[in-house]
Backbone as CSV, one residue per row, in Angstrom:
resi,resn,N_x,N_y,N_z,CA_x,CA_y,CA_z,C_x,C_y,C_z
1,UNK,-150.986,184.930,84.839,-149.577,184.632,84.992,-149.090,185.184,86.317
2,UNK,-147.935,184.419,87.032,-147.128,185.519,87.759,-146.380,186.799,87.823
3,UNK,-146.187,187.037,88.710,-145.336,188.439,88.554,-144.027,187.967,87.601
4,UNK,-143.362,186.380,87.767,-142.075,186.423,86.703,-142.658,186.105,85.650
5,UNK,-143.638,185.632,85.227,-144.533,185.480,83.934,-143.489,184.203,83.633
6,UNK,-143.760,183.216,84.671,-143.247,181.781,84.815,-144.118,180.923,84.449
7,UNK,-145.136,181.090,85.440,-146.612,179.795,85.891,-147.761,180.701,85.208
8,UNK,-148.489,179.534,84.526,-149.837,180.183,83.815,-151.038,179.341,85.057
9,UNK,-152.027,180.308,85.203,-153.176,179.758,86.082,-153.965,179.876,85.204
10,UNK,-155.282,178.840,85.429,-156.410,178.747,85.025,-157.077,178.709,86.338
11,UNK,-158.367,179.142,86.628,-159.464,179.536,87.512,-158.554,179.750,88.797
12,UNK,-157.974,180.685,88.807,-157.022,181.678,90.128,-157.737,182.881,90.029
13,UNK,-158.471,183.546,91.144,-158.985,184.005,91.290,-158.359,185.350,92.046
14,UNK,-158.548,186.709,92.162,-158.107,187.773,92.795,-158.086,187.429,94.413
15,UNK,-157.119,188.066,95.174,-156.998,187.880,96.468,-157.518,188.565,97.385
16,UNK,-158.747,187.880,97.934,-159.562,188.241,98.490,-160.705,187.931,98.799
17,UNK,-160.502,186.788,97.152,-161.991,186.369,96.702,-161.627,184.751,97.415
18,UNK,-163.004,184.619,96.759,-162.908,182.937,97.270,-162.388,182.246,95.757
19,UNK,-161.817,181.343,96.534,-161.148,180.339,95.403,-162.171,179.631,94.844
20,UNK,-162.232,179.277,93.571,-162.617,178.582,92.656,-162.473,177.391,93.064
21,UNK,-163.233,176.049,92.946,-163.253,174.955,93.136,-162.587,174.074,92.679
22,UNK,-161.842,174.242,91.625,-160.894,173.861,90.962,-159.606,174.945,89.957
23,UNK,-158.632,174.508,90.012,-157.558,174.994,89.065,-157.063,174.905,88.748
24,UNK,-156.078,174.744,87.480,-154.748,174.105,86.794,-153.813,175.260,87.356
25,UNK,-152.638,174.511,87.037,-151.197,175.493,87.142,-150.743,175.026,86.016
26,UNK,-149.795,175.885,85.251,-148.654,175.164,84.338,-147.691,176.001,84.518
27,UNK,-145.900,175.250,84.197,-145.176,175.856,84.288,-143.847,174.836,83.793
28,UNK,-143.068,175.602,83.495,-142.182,175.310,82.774,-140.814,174.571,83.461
29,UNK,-141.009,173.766,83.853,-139.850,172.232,84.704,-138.989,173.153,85.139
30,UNK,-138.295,173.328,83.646,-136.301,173.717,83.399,-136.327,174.977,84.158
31,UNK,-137.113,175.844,84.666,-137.106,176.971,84.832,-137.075,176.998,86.060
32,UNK,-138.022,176.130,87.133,-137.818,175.416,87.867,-136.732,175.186,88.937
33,UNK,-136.634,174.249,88.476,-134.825,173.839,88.718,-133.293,174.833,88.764
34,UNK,-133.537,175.534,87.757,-132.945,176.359,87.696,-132.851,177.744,88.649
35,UNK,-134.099,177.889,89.145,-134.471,179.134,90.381,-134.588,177.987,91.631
36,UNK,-134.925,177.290,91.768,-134.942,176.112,93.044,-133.748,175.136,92.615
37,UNK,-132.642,175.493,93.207,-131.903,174.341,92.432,-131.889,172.741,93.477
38,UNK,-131.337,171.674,92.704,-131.787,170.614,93.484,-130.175,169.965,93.943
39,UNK,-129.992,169.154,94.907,-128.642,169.042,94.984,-127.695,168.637,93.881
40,UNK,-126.294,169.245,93.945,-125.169,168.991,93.363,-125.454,167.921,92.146
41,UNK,-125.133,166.638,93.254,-125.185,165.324,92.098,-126.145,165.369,91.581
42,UNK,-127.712,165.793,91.617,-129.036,165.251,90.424,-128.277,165.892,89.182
43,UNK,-127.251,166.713,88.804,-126.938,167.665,87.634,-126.351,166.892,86.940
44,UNK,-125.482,165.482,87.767,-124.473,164.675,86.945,-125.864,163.340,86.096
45,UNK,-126.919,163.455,86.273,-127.337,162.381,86.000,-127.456,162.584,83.934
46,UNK,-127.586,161.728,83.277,-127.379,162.155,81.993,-128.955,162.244,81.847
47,UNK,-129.205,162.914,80.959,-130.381,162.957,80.222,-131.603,164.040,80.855
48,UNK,-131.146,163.899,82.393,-132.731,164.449,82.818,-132.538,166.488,82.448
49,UNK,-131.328,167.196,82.692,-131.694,168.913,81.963,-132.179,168.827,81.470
50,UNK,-131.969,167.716,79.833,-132.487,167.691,78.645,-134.257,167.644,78.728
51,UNK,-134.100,167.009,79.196,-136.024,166.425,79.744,-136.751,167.243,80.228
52,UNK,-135.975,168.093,81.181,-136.761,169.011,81.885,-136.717,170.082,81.372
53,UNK,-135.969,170.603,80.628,-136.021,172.059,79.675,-137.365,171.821,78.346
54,UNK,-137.243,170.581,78.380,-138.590,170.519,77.342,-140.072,169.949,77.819
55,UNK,-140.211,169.963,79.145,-141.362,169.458,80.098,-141.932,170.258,80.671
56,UNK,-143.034,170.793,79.948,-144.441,172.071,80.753,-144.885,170.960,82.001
57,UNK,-145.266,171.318,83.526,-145.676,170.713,84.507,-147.295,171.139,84.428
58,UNK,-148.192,170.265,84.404,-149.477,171.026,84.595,-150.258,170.038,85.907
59,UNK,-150.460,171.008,86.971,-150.835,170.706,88.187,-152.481,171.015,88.050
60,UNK,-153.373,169.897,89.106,-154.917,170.278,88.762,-154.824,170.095,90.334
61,UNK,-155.511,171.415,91.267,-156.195,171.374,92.897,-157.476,171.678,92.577
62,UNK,-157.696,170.720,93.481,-159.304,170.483,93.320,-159.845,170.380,95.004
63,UNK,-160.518,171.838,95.010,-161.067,171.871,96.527,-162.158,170.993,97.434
64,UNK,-162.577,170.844,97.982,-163.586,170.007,98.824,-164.753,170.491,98.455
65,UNK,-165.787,171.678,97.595,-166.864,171.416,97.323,-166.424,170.976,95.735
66,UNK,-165.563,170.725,95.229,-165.530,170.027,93.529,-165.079,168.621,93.852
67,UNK,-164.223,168.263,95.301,-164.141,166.661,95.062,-166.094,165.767,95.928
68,UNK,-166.736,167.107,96.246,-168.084,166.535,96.822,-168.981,166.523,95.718
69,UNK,-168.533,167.461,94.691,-169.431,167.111,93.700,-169.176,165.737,92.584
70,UNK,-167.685,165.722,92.806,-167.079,164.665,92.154,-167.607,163.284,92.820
71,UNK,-168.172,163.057,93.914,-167.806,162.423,94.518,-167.272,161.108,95.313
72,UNK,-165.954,162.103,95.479,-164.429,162.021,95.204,-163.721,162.207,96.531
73,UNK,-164.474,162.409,98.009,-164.113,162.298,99.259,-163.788,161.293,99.599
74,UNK,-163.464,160.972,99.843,-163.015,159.586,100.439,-161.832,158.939,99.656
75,UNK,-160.306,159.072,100.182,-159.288,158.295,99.520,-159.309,156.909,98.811
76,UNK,-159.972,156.179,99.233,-160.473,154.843,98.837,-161.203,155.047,97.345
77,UNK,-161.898,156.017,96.847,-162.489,156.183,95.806,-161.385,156.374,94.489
78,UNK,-160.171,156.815,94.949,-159.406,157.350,93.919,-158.805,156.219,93.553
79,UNK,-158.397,155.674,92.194,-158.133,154.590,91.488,-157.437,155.087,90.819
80,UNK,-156.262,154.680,89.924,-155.551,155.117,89.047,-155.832,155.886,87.707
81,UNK,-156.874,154.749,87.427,-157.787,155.153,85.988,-158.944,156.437,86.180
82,UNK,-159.739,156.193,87.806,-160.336,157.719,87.772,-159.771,158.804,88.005
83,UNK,-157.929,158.803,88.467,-157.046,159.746,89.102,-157.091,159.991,87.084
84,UNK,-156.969,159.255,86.334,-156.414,159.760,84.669,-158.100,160.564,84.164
85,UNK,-158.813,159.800,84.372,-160.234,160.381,83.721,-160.515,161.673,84.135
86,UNK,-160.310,162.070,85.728,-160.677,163.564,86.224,-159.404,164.726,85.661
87,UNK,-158.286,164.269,85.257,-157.612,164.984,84.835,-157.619,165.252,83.669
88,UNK,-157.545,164.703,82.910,-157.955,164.536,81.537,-159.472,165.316,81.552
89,UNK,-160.257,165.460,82.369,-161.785,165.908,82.134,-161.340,167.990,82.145
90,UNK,-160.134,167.677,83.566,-160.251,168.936,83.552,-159.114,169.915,82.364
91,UNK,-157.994,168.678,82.327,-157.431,169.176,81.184,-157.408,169.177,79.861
92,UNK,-158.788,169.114,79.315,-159.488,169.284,78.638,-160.085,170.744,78.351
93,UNK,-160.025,170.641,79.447,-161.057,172.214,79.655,-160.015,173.816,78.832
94,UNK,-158.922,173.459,79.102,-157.712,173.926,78.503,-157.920,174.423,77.060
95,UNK,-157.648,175.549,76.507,-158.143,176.218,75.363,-157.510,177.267,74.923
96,UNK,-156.752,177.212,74.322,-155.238,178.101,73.787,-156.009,178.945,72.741
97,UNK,-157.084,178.600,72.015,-157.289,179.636,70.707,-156.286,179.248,69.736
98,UNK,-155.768,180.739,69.353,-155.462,181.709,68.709,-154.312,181.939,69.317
99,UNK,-153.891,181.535,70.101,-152.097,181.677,70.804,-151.064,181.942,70.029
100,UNK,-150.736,183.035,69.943,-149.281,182.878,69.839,-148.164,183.646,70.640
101,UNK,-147.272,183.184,70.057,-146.291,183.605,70.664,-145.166,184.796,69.592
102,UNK,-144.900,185.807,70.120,-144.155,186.420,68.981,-142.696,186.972,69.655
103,UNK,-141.852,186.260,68.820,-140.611,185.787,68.962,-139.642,187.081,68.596
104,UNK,-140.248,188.151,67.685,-140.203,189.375,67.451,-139.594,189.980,69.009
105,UNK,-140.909,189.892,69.787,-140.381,190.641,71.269,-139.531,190.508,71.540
106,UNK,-139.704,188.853,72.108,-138.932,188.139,72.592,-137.510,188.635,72.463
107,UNK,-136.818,188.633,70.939,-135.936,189.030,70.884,-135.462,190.544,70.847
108,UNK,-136.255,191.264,70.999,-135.919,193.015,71.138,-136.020,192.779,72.532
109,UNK,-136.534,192.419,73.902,-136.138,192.450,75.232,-134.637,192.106,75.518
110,UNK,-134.224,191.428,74.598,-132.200,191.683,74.635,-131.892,192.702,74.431
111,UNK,-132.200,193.494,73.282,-131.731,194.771,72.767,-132.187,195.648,73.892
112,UNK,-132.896,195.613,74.752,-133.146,196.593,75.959,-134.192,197.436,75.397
113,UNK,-134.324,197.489,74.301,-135.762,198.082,73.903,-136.519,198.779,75.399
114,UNK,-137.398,199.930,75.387,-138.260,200.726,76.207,-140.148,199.775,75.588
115,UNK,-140.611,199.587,76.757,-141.726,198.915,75.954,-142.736,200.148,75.136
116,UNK,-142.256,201.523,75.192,-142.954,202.032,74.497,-142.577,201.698,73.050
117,UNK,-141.347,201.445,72.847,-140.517,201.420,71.403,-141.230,199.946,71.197
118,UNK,-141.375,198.669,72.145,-141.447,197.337,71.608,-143.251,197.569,70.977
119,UNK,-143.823,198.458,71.664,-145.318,198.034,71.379,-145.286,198.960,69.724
120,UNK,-144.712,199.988,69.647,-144.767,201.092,68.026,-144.552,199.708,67.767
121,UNK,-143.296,199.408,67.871,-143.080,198.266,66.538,-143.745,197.161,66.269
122,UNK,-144.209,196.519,67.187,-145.510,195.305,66.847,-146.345,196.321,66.162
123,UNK,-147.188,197.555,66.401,-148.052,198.315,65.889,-147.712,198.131,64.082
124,UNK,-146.405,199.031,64.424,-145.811,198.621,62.658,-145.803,197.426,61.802
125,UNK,-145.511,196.308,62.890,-145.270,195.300,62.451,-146.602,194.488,61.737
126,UNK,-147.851,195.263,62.537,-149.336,194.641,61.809,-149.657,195.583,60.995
127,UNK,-148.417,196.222,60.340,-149.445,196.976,59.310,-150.269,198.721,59.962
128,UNK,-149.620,199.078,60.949,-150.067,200.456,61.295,-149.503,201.520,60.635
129,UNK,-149.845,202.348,60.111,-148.980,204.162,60.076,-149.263,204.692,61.759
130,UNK,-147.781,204.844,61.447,-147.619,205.518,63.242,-148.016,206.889,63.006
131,UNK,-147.376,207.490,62.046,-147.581,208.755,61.807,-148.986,209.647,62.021
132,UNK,-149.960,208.850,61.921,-151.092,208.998,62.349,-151.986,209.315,63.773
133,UNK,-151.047,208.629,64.600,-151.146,208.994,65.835,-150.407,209.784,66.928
134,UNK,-149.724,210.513,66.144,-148.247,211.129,67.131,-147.596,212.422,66.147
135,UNK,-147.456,213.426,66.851,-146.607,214.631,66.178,-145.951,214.133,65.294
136,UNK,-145.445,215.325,64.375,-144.562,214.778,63.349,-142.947,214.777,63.793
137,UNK,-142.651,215.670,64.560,-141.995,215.876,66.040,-141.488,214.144,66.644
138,UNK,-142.507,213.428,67.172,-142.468,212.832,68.291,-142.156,211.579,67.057
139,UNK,-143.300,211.463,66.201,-142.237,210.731,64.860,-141.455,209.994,64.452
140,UNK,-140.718,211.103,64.473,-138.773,211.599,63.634,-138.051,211.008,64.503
141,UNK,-138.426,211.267,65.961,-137.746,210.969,67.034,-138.004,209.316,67.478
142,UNK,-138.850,208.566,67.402,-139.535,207.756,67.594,-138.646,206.703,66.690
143,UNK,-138.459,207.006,65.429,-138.083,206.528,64.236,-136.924,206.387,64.421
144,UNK,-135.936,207.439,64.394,-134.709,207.514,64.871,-134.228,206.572,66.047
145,UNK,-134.990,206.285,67.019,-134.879,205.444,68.298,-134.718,203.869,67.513
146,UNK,-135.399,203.473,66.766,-136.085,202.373,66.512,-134.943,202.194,65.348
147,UNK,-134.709,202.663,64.268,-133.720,202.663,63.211,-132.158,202.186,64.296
148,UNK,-131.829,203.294,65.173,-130.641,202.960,65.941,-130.695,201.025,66.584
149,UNK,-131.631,201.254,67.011,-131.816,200.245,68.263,-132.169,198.825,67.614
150,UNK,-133.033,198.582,66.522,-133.004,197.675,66.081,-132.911,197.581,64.352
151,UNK,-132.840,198.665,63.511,-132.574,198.861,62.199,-133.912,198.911,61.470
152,UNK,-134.818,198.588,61.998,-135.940,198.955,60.911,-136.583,200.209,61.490
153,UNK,-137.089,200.553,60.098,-137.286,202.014,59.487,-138.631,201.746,59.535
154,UNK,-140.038,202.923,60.456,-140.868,202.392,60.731,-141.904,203.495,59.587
155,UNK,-140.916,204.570,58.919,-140.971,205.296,57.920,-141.460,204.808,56.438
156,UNK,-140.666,203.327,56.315,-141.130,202.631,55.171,-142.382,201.395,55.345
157,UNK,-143.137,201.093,54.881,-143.738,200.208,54.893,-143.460,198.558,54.869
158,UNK,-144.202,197.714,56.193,-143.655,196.817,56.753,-143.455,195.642,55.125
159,UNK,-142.144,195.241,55.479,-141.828,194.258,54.890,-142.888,193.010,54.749
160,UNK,-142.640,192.536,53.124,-143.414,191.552,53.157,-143.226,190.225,53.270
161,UNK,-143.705,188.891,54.063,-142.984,187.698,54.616,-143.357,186.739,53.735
162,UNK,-142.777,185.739,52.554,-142.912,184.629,51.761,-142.961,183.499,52.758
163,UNK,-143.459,183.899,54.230,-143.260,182.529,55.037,-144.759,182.222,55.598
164,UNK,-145.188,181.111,55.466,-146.250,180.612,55.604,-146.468,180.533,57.442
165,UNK,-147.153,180.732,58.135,-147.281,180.649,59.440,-147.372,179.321,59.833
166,UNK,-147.155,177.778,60.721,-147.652,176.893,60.715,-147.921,176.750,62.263
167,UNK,-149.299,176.135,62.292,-150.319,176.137,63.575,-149.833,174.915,64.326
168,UNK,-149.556,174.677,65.494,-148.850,173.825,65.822,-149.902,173.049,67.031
169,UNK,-150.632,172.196,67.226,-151.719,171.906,68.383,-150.816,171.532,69.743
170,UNK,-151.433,172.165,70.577,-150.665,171.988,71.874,-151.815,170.791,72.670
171,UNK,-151.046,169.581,72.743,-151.789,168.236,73.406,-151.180,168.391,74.661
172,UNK,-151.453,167.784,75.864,-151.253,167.719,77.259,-151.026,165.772,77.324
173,UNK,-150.219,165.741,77.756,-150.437,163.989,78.220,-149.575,164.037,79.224
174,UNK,-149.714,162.417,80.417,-149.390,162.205,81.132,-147.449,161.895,80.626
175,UNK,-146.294,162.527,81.671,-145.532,162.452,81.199,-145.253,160.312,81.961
176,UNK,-144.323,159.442,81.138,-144.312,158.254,81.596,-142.857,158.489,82.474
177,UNK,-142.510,157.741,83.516,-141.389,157.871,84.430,-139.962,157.672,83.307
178,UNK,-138.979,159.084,83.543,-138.074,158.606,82.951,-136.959,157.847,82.578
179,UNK,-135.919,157.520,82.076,-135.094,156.709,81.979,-134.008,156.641,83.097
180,UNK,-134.058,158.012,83.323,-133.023,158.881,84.254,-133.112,158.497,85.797
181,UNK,-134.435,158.482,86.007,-135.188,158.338,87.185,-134.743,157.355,88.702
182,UNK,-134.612,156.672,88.077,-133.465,155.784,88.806,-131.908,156.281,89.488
183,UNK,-131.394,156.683,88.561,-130.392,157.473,88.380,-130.491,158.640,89.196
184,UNK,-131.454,159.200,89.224,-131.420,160.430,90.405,-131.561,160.241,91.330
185,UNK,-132.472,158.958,91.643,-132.716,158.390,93.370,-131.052,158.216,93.955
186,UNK,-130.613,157.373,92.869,-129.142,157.056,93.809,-128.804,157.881,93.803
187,UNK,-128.076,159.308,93.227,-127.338,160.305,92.997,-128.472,161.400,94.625
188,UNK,-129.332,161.371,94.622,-130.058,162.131,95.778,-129.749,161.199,97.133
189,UNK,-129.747,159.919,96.801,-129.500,158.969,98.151,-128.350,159.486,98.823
190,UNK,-127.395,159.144,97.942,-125.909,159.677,98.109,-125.487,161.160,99.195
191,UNK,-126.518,161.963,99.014,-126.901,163.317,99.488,-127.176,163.172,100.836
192,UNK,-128.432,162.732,101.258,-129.362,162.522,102.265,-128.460,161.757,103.224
């Protein structure tokens, strides 16, 4: 990830090293836009915030010894359908697991939470005795922080959830041009 923990990389390599022959980016449109903003009028167009707050971008660079192995030099070679097949080959490669996301944090980073307090409480939250690892001292105090700040008591044993978890598959597809699209050319023309 980046330093804003915006853009996720796949095969980004430490700086210094040599780049990998290929790599995805992903990142989140709305977020985007919002830190780069785009002129005035694209904001009046209807539909496209909506679109773009719910549109992951996933970018594939592919260096000169992976388009020689592809080979994929020569502009003339690239066709629409092999521009979909090499992407699709590499975004494929893409492999989430076991991902999740816990919404828990998420929402104690409002409360201003200290990440020492956010990590006890995930700890608690899987079922740890804290007490086990920390003065009885450090504790009381610990507890007290956590009771104030977000109300659970890390003293009692974690609550039990009647809610079933549901696994949700994350697919990648080509997004199709939107409705809007039109609509922003003139509204950007207007600009220029």
């Amino acid at each position: 990830m980046d330093a804003g923990g915006s853009t996720l990389y796949f095969g980004r390599t430490d700086k210094g090293k040599r780049a990998k022959d290929w790599a995805l980016k992903m990142y989140w449109k709305g977020r985007e836009v919002a830190v780069h903003r785009l002129p005035e009028p694209a904001y009046a167009v209807p539909g496209m915030l909506d679109e773009l707050n719910r549109t992951v971008r996933v970018e594939l660079t592919l260096r000169t010894p992976e388009l020689k192995r592809l080979g994929m030099r020569k502009v003339g070679s690239w066709t629409p359908a092999k521009v979909a097949e090499i992407w699709r080959c590499y975004v494929d490669k893409l492999d989430f697991g076991e991902a999740t996301l816990n919404l828990d944090t998420v929402d104690l980073g409002a409360l201003g939470i200290k990440p020492r307090q956010a990590h006890a409480l995930a700890a608690w939250k899987a079922g740890n005795d804290l007490r086990s690892g920390m003065s009885r001292a450090s504790f009381y105090r610990l507890r007290k922080e956590l009771r104030n700040l977000t109300g659970h008591d890390i003293a009692c044993d974690v609550p039990k959830s009647n809610v079933v978890p549901l696994r949700r598959v994350v697919t990648v597809s080509p997004a199709l041009q939107p409705m809007w699209a039109d609509h922003l050319t003139e509204a950007l023309a207007k600009v220029a």
